[in-house]
Structures are given as structure tokens and as C-alpha cells.
C-alpha positions as CSV (number, residue, x, y, z in Angstrom):
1,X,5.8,0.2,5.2
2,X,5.8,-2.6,7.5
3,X,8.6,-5.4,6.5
4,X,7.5,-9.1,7.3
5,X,9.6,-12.3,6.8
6,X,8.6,-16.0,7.0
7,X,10.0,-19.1,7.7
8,X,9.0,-22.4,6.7
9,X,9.0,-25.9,8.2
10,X,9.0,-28.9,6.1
11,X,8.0,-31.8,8.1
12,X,8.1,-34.7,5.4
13,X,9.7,-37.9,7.0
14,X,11.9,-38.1,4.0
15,X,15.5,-35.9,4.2
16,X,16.4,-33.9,1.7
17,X,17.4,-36.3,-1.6
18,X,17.6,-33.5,-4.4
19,X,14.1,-33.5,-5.2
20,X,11.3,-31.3,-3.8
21,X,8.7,-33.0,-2.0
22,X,4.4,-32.8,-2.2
23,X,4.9,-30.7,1.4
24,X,7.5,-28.6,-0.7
25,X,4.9,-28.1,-3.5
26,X,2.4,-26.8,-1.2
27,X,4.7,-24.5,0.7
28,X,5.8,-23.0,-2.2
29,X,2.3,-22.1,-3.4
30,X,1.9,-20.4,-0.2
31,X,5.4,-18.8,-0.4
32,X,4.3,-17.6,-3.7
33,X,1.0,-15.9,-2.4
34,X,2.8,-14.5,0.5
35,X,6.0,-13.0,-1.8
36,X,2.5,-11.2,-3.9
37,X,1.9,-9.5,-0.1
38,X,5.0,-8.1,0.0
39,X,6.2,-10.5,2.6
40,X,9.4,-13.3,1.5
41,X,10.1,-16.7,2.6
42,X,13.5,-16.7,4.3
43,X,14.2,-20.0,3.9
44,X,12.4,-23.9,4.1
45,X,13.9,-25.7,7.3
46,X,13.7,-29.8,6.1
47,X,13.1,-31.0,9.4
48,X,14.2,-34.5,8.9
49,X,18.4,-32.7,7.5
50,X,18.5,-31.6,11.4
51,X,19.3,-33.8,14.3
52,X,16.2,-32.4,16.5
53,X,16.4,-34.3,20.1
54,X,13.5,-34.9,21.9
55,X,12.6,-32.8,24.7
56,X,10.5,-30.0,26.2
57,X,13.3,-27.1,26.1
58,X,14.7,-25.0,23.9
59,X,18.0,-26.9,24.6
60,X,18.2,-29.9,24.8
61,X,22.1,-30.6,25.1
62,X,25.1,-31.5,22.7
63,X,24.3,-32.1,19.3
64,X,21.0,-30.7,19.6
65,X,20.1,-28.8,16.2
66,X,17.1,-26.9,17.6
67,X,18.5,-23.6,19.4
68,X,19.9,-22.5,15.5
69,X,16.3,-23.8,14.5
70,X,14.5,-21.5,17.2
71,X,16.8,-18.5,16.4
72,X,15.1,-18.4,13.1
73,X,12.0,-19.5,14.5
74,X,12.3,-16.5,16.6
75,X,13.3,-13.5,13.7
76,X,10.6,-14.3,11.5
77,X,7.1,-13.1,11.7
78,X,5.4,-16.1,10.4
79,X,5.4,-19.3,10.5
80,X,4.4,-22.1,7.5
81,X,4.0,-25.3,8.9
82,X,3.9,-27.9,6.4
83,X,3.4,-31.8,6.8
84,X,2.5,-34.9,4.9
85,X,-0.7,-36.8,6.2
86,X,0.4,-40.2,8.0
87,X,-2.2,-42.3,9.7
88,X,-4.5,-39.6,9.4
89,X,-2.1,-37.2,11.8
90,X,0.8,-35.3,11.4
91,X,4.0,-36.7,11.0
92,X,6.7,-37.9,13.7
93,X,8.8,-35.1,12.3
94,X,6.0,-32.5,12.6
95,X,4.9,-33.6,16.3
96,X,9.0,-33.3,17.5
97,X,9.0,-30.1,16.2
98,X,5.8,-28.4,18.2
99,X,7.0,-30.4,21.4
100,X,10.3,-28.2,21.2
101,X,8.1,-25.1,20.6
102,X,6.3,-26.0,23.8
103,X,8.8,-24.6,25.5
104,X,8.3,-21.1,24.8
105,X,5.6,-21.5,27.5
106,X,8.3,-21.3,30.0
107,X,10.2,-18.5,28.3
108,X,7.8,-15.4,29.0
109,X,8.9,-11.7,29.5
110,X,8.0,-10.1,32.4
111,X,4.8,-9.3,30.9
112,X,4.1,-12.5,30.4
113,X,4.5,-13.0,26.8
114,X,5.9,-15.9,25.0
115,X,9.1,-15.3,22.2
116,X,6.3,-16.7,19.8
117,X,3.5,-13.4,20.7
118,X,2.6,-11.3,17.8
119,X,3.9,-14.5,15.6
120,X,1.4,-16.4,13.2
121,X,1.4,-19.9,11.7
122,X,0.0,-21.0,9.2
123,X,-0.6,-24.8,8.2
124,X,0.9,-26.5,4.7
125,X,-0.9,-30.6,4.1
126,X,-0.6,-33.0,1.8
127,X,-1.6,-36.7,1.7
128,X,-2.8,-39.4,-0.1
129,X,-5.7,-40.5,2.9
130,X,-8.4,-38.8,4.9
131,X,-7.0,-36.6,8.2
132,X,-6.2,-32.9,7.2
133,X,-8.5,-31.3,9.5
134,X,-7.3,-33.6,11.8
135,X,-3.6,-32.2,11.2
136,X,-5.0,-29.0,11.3
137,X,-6.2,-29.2,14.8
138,X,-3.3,-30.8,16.2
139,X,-1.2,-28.2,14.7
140,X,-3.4,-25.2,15.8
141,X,-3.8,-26.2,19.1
142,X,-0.5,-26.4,19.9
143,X,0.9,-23.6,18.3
144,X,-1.7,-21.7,19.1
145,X,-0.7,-23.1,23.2
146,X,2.9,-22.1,22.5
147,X,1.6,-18.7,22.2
148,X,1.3,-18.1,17.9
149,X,-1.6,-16.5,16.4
150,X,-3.8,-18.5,14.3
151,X,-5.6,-16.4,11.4
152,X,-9.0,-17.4,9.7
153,X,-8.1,-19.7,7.0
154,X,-5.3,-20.8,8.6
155,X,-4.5,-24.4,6.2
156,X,-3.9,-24.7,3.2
157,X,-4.4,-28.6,2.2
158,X,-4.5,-31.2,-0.5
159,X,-5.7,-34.9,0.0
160,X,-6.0,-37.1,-2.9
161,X,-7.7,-40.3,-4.0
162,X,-7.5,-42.4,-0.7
163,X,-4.4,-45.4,-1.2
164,X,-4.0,-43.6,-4.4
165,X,-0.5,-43.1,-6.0
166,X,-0.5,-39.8,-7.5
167,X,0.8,-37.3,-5.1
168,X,0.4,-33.3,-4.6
169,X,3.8,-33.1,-6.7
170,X,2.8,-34.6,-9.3
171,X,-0.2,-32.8,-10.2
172,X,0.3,-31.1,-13.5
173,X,-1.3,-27.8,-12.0
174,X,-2.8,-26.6,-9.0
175,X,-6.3,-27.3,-8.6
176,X,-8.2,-24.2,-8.5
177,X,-10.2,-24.4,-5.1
178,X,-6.4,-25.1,-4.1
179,X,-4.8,-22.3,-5.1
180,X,-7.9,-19.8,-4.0
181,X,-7.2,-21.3,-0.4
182,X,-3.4,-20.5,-0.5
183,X,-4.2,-16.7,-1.3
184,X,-6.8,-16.6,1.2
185,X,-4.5,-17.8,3.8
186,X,-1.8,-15.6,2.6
187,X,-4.1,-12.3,2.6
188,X,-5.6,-12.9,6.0
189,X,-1.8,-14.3,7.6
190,X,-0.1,-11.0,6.2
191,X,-2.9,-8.4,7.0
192,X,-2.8,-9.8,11.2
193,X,0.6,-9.7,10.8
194,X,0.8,-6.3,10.0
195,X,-1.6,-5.4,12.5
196,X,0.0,-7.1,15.3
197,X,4.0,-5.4,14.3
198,X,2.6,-2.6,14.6
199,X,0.4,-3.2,18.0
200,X,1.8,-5.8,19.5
201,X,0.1,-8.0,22.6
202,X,0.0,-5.7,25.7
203,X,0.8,-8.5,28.2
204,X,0.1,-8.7,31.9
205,X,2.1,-7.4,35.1
């Protein structure tokens, strides 16, 4: 049986203060549908805990916390990529991050293939205002550049009452269009992952 891990990035602008955030709630409902595929969640990378320079390699010098972030980036077999709406985009945190993996585009084997081939991502939103397909673009495209897999179904998302004040966290339970979304991406993420372990991209000379 084929054995698949995934990582997960938590792009809230807030570090880490104890309690779980709306992008946490979300990631975890994916984490659970994936864990029902067989497939666990290594571990939840807060973005904003790590000192993440700017930059367009996968080294950006002293201090820089993203070659420890890549290595895990790099042993898992999918990616969830979670971020909170702002200004109708992703966040600042979100948008550092998927610069950094724009360098895999200059990492290829000799058959051309970036360290992200045969990897998927998959999209966690949250947010209190209109912009999660929006988010969703932004993110696909430029994972999907930087040489991941997108699957159908790819986002899972939640947007509230525009300017409202109840967030994703808050809810008392999932909503159930919600939580039919999150086991749709989970399904169709884990089933191309599978497919692609086991027959990976050919490549070109």
C-alpha cells in the first residue's frame, strides 16, 4: 500500500499565541479527511513562528528559516496551504511563502523536473470578506508554476458575513456544504497522489 504524508502551511499573520486560529480550524478539517484516506498530517508550519527572508532562492543567507522549511516541504507528498482572506487576497505571510517556492523552478533534475513534481497542494481559506476564489487563483497559479499538482476541488474555504465578527473558529460546527468540500478535496488530493507515487512525471531530456 502506498504511504503518503502531508505537510501543512498556516499562513495567518498572527504567530502562534496558544490558541488555534480560523486557518487552523480549516486545516484540521482537511487533516481530518485526509487521516480517513490513510494519509497523516506531519505537522502545521505557523508561518509567521519562522523568520522567512525575502527572496527568490531556496537560501537566502544567515538567519534564513526557509531551507529547514523546504526540507519538509520537500519529504511530504502534499501540500495544505491555508490562509486567512485580507483585502480580498492572500496574506503577506502566504505570498512570502510561494515566492520562496518559486525557486524550485531553477532546481530541476536533469530531466527537467522540479523537487515539487509528483507533489499536490491543496488550498485551506478563511475570512470575514469576499476574495476566496481570488486566493484560490493566486495560490494555484503559482504553485501550480513552481511545478505542484493541482487536483479538482482543490480549496476548501469559508467566508462569512462581510465586516462581520464571527470568525471560522468560532462556529459551533462545521457547516455542512463545508465539510462535504473538505472530503471532496481530500478524496480527489489522495487518489492523484497515489497515482502519481506510483507513476511519477517522465520528464524531458
Amino acid at each position: 500500500m502506498t504511504s503518503l504524508s502531508a505537510l501543512a502551511f498556516n499562513a495567518t499573520l498572527k504567530p502562534s499565541s496558544g490558541e488555534p486560529s480560523s486557518t487552523d480550524r480549516m486545516i484540521q478539517l482537511l487533516a481530518a479527511k485526509f487521516s480517513a484516506q490513510g494519509i497523516k498530517l506531519s505537522e502545521t508550519v505557523r508561518l509567521a513562528d519562522h523568520d522567512i527572508k525575502p527572496g527568490v532562492t531556496s537560501d537566502e543567507g544567515a538567519g534564513d528559516a526557509w531551507p529547514a522549511i523546504r526540507e519538509k516541504v520537500v519529504a511530504a507528498d502534499i501540500l495544505i496551504f491555508g490562509t486567512p482572506i485580507w483585502m480580498g487576497q492572500v496574506s503577506s505571510v502566504a505570498k512570502r511563502a510561494m515566492e520562496r517556492l518559486g525557486a524550485f523552478t531553477s532546481e530541476t533534475d536533469d530531466q527537467g523536473r522540479m523537487p515539487s513534481y509528483g507533489k499536490l497542494c491543496v488550498f485551506a481559506i478563511v475570512g470575514n470578506e469576499d476574495g476566496a476564489h481570488n486566493c484560490t487563483a493566486q495560490l494555484a497559479q503559482s504553485l501550480n508554476d513552481s511545478g505542484f499538482t493541482v487536483p479538482p476541488v482543490a480549496a476548501c474555504y469559508w467566508v462569512g458575513e462581510a465586516m462581520g465578527s464571527t470568525d471560522f473558529k468560532e462556529l459551533d460546527q462545521v457547516p455542512d456544504m463545508i465539510d462535504q468540500t473538505a472530503g471532496m478535496v481530500a478524496d480527489n488530493a489522495a487518489h492523484l497522489a497515489k497515482l502519481l507515487k506510483d507513476t511519477p512525471f517522465p520528464g524531458h531530456e
